[in-house]
N, C-alpha and C positions, 0 to 999 in steps of 0.2 A: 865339956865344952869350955873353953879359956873364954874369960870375961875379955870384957872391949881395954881396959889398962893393960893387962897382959898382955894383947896381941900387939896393943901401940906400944908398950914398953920392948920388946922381942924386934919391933923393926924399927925402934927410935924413931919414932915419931909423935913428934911435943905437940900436943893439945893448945889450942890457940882459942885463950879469952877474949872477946871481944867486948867492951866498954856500952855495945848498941847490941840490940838484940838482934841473931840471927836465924827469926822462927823461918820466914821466908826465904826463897831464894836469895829474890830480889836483894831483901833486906842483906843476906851473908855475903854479896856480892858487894853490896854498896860498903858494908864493912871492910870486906878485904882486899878493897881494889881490883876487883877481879872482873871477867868477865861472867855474865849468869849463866851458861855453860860451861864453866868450869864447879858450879856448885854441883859435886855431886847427891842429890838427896835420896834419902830411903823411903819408899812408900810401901808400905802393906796394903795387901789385899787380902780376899778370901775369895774361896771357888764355892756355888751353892752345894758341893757334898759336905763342905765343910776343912777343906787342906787351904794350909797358909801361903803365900805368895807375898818376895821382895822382890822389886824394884828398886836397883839403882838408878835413877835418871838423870840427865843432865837439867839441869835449875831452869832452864829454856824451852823444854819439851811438855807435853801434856801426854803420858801414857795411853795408847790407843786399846782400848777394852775389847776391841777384835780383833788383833792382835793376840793379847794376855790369852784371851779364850780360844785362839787356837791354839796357843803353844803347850797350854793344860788340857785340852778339851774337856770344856766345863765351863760353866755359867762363871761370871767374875761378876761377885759385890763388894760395893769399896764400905770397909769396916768403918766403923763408929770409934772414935776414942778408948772408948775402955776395951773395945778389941784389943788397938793397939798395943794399949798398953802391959794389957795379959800375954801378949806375943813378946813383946822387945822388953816389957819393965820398965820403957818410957815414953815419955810424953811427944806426941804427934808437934815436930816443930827440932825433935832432939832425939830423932830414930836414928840411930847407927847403921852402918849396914853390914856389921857383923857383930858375934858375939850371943844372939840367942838363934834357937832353930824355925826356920820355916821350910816346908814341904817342896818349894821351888824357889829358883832364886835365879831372874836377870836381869843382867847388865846393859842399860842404854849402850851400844855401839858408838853413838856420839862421841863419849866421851873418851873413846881412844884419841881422838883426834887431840885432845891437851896435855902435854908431857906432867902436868900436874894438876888436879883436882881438889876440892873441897868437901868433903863430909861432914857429917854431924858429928862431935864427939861425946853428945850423951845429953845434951839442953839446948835451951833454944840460946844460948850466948855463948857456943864453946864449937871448934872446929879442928880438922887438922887438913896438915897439906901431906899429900902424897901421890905417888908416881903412880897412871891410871894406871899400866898394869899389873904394877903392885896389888893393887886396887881387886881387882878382878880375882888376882890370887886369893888374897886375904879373905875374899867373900866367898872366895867355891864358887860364883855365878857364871851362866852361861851369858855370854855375848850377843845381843840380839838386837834387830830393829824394833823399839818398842814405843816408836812417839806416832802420832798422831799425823 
């Protein structure tokens, strides 16, 4: 599996420092002038047999859990920190959404509607921009209605 540098290096796309922290939507938002649906964020999940589940969402949506559990059929509990970080290698605030493997993987639909997007790029003060379907490619995810 190609790390999160390689795959940004392979489609040029430069990693964006920010000076304020970007753990929050909000917050990557108010950093990069952007609107909070365009932050795209990664959220992990788990199903109670135990298979992993991302989430890319749009910074404005709250993931609907009956939803997630129909699209797996399976119980969905939202991980603890050190889940996460056994799953991605980092820190809840600076989850990528690609680059390590989880068991299912979708895409908030929202976010087609923005010809560009925000991600994590690895911490909670680093981002990149890129084109949502780009996006979608990059991750292997399927496209779904998955807000609330």
């Amino acid at each position: 599996m190609k790390t999160v540098e390689e795959i940004l290096q392979e489609n040029n796309l430069e990693v964006i420092v920010s000076e304020h922290t970007t753990k929050t939507a909000e917050q990557a938002a108010k950093a990069l002038e952007c609107f909070v649906g365009q932050i795209a964020k990664s959220l992990i999940f788990r199903t109670k047999s135990g298979k992993s589940i991302l989430v890319i969402a749009a910074g404005n949506h709250r993931v609907s859990f009956a939803k997630l559990k129909d699209f797996v059929n399976d119980d969905i509990l939202k991980p603890d920190a050190d889940y996460v970080k056994e799953i991605t290698g980092l820190n809840i605030g600076g989850v990528t959404p690609f680059g390590y493997h989880t068991d299912y993987k979708f895409f908030d639909e929202d976010l087609l509607k923005f010809g560009y997007v925000y991600p994590s790029a690895g911490d909670s003060q680093s981002c990149f921009e890129v084109d949502s379907d780009l996006l979608v490619e990059l991750s292997e995810a399927k496209v779904v209605d998955i807000k609330e």
